[in-house]
C-alpha positions as CSV (number, residue, x, y, z in Angstrom):
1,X,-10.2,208.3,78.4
2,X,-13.1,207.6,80.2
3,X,-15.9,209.8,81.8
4,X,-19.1,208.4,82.4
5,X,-22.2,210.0,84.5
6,X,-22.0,207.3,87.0
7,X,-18.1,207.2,87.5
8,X,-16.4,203.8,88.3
9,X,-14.7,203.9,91.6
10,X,-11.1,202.9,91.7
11,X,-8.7,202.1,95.1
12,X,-5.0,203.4,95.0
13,X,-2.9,202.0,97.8
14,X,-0.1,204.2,98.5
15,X,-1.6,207.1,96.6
16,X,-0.4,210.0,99.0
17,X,3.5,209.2,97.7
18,X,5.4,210.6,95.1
19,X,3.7,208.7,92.2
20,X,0.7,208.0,93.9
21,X,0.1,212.0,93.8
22,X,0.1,212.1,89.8
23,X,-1.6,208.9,90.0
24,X,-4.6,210.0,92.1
25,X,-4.5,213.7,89.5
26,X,-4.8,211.4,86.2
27,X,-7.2,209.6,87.2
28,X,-9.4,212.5,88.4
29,X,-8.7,214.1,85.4
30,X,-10.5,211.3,83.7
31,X,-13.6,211.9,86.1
32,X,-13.1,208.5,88.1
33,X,-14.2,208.2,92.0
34,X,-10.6,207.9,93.7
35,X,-10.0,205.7,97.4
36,X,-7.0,206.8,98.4
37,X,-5.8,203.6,100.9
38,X,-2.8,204.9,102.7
39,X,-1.7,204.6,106.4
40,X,-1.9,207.8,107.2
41,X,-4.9,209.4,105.6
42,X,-4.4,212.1,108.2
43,X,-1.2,213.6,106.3
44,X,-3.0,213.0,102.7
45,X,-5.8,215.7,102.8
46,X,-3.4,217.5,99.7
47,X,-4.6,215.3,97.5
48,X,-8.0,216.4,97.4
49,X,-7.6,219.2,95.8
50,X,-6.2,217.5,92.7
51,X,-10.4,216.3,91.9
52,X,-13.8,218.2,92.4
53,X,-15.7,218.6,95.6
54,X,-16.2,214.8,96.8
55,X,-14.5,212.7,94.4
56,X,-11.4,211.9,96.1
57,X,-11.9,209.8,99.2
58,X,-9.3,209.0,101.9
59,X,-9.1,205.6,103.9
60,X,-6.8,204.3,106.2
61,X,-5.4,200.9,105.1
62,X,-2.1,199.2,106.1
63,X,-0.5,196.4,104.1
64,X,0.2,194.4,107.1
65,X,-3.3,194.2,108.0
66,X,-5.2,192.1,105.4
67,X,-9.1,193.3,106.9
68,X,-8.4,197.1,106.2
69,X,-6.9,196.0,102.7
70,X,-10.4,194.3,102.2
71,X,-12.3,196.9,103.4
72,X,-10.5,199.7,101.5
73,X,-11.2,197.7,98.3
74,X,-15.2,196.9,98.6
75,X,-16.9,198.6,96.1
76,X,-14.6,199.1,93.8
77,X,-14.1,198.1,90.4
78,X,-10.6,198.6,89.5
79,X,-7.3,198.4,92.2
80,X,-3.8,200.1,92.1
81,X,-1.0,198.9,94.0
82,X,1.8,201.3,94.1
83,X,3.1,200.9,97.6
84,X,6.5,200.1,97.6
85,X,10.1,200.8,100.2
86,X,13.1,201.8,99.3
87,X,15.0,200.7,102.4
88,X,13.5,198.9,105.5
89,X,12.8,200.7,108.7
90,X,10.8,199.5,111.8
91,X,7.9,197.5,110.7
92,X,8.2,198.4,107.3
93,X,10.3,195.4,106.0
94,X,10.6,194.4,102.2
95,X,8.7,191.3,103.0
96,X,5.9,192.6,104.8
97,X,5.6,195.5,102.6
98,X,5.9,194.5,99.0
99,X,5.4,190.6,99.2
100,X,2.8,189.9,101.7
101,X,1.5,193.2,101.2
102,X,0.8,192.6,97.7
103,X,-0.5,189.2,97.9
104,X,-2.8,190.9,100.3
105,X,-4.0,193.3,97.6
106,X,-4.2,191.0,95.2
107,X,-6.4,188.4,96.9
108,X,-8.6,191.4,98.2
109,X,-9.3,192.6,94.9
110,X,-10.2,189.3,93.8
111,X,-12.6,189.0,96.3
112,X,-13.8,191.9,95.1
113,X,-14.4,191.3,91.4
114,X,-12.3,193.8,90.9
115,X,-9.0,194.2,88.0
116,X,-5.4,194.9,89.3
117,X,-3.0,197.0,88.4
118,X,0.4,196.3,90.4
119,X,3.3,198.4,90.3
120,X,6.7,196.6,90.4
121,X,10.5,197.9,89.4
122,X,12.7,197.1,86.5
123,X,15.0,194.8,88.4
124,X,12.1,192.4,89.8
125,X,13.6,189.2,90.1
126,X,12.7,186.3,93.1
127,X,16.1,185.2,92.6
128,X,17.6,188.9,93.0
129,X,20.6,189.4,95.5
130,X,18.3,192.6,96.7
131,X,15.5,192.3,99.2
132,X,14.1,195.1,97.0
133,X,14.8,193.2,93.9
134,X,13.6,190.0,95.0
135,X,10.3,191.0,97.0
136,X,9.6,192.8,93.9
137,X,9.7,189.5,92.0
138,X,8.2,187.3,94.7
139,X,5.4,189.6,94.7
140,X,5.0,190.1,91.0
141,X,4.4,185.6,90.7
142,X,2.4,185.8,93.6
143,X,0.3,188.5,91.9
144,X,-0.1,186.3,88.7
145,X,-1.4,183.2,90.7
146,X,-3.9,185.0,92.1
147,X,-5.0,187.2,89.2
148,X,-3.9,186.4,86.4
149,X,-5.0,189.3,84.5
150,X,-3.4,191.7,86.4
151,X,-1.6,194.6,84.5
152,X,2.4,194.8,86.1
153,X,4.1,198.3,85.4
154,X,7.8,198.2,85.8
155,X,9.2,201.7,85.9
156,X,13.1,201.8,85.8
157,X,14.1,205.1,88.3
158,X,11.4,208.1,88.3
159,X,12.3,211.5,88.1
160,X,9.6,214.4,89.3
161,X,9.5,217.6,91.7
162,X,9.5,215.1,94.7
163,X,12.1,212.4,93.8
164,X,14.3,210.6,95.9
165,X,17.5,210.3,93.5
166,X,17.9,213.9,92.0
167,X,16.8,215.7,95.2
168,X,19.1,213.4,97.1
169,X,22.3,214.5,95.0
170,X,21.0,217.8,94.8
171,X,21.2,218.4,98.4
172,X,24.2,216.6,98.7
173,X,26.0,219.3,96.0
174,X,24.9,222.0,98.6
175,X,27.3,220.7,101.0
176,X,29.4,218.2,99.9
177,X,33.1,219.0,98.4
178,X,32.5,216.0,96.0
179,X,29.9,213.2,94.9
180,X,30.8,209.6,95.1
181,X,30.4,207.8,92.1
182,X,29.6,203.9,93.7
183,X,31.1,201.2,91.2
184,X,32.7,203.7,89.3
185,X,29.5,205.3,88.0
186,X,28.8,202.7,85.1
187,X,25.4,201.7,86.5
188,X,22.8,202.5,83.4
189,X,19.4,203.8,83.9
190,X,16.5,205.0,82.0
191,X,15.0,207.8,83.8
192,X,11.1,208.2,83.4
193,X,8.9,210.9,84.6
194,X,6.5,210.5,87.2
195,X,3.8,212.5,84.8
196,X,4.6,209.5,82.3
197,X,4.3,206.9,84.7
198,X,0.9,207.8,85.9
199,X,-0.8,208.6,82.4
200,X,0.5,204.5,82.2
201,X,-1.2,203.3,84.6
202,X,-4.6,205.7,84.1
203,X,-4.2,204.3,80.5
204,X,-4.4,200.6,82.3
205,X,-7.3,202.1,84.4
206,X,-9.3,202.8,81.1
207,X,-8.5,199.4,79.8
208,X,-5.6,200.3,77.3
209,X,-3.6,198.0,78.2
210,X,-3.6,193.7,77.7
211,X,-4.6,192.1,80.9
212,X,-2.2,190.2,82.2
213,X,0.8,191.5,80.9
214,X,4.2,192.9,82.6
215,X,5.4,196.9,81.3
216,X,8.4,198.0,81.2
217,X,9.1,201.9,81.6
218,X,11.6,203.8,80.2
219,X,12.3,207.3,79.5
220,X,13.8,208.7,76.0
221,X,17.5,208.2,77.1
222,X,19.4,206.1,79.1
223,X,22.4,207.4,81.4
224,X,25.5,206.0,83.3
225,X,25.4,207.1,86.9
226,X,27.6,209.3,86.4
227,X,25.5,211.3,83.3
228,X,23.0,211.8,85.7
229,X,25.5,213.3,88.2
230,X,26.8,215.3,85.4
231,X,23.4,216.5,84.3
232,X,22.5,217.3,88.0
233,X,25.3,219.6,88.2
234,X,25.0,221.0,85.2
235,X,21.6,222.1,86.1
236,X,22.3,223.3,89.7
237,X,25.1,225.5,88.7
238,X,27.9,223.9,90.3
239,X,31.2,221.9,89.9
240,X,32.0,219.5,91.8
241,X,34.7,216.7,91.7
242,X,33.4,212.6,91.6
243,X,35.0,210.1,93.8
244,X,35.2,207.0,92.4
245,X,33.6,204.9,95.5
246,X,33.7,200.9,94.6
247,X,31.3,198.3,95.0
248,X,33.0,196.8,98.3
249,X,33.4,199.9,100.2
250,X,30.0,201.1,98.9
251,X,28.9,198.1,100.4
252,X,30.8,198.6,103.9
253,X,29.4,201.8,104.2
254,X,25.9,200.7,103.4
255,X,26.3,197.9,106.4
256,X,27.6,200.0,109.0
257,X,25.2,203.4,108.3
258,X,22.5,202.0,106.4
259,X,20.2,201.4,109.3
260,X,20.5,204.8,110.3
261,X,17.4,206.9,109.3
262,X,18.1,209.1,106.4
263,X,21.0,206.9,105.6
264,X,23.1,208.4,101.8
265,X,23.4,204.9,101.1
266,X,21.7,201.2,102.3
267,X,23.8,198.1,101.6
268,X,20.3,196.8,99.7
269,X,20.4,199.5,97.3
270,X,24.3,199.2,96.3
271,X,23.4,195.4,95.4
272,X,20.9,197.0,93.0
273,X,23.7,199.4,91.7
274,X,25.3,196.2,90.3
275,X,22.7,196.1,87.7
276,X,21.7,198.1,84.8
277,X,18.0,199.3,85.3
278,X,16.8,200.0,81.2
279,X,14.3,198.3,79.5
280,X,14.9,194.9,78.5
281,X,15.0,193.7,74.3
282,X,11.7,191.8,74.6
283,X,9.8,194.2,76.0
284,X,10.8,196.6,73.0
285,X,10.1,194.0,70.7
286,X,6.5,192.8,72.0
287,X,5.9,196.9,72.3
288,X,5.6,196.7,76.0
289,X,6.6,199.9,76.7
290,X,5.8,203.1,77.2
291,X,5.7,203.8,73.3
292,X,4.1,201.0,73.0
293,X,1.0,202.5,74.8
294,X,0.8,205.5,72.5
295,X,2.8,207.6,75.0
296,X,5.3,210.1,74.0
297,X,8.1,209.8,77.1
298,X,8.7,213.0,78.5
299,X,13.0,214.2,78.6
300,X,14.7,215.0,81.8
301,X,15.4,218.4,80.4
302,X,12.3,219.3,80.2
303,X,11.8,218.7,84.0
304,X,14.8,219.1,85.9
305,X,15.3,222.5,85.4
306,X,11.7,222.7,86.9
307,X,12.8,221.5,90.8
308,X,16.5,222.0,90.5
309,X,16.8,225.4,90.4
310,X,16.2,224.9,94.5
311,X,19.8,223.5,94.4
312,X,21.3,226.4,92.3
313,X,24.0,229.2,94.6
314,X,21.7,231.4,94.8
315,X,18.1,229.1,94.7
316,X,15.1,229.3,96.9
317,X,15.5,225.9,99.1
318,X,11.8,224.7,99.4
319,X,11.6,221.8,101.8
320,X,9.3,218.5,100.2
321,X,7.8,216.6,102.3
322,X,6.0,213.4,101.2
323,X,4.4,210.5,103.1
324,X,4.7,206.9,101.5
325,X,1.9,204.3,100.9
């Protein structure tokens, strides 16, 4: 950990969204000057209270627009990229967003002088069937030409109070008579919480981790899709029945709704069902991984409970909002 009289200043692109939050807290914590690049700095001012009076700064930066990625950079001495799209939606396109945009970064903060640390996906691959999957990997080789010390985290899915798998299911168990269970529920994942993920990359902030090599995070237990379902339920009080929903008409319904806004399911993101999302054999073995770093990984039952409880019969709904990047 690092505090230091004349704190180092360090950028965070997309640090108003759900990781970027406990990102922009850890890293206060540890007495750094924060730059919060987002798009809409307007809708971030909650994050100021996570530092003192004056240390965290917000700036309005937008991935598409390489000068306000330059500007939103000068000065500093380290760079986080954690921007990143689930599903495309007006300008926001996997390409723009998490290839371009990160080659953006990238070249801006080695303009700068400054070190890198991108955030990526378990799942990155140039050669994925996924736009997420392969703009992920197109960006993480584009990264490594430019800087070749960068640090690349690779989360598998994150779990926390604003997360977009367990709160979707969660509200979906208010209302739905049952939950579908796309390519039969097989689909393995190692669930990580967002806490976890952030003390990862402030440890990379403090110069922890080795430059210019790839993460992979993972919680303490990996779980089918349908375990995760099953815990969800357990925790919100309710039964409900699974329908099994196979890949091809998990796919047809991703193609003719997933456009919509608020869509249950995009075509993009059943491709990525198709694949197991745990962390791989050699990152275990070269002890890149969240142990590896010296960091305990935090259980989902010790955090569910926390945020479900809004989904229980008789819970108190609390609506989360969230901008991100």
């Amino acid at each position: 950990m690092k505090l230091s009289s004349t704190p180092e200043l360090v950028t965070v692109f997309g640090g108003s969204g759900f990781v970027g939050r406990y990102v922009v807290r850890a890293l206060a914590n540890r007495g750094y000057q924060v730059r919060v690049a987002c798009r809409r700095p307007d809708l971030a001012g909650f994050l100021q209270p996570l530092g003192n009076v004056g240390q965290i700064h917000l700036m309005q930066a937008n991935l598409r627009y390489p000068d306000s990625v330059a500007a939103a950079v000068r000065g500093s001495s380290v760079v986080i990229n954690l921007v990143g799209i689930l599903a495309e939606s007006g300008k926001q396109k996997f390409d723009a967003v998490q290839f371009y945009g990160a080659k953006a970064v990238a070249k801006a903060a080695k303009d700068a002088g400054a070190k890198l640390v991108h955030m990526s996906a378990i799942g990155a691959d140039a050669e994925s069937d996924s736009g997420y999957g392969e703009t992920k990997g197109k960006a993480e080789d584009a990264v490594r030409e430019i800087i070749k010390s960068a640090i690349i985290l690779r989360p598998s899915i994150v779990f926390g109070q604003e997360d977009d798998f367990f709160n979707r299911f969660g509200a979906m168990s208010r209302i739905a008579p049952a939950l579908p269970l796309i390519g039969g529920g097989s689909t393995k994942f190692q669930p990580i919480y967002v806490g976890d993920v952030a003390e990862a990359v402030a440890k990379a902030v403090d110069g922890e981790l080795k430059a210019g090599k790839t993460y992979e995070l993972g919680g303490p237990e990996v779980k089918s899709f349908r375990e995760c379902l099953e815990l969800l339920l357990k925790e919100v009080g309710r039964s409900k029945m699974f329908i099994n929903l196979p890949f091809f008409a998990a796919s047809a319904i991703g193609k003719l709704m997933g456009w919509l806004p608020g869509a249950p399911i995009t075509y993009d993101q059943v491709v990525m069902l198709r694949t197991d999302n745990v962390v791989s054999a050699e990152a275990e073995k070269a002890g890149l991984t969240l142990e590896g770093i010296g960091i305990k990984p935090t259980p989902m039952a010790a955090i569910l409970p926390s945020y479900l409880v809004q989904y229980r019969p008789n819970g108190q709904f609390t609506d989360i909002s969230r901008e991100e990047g």
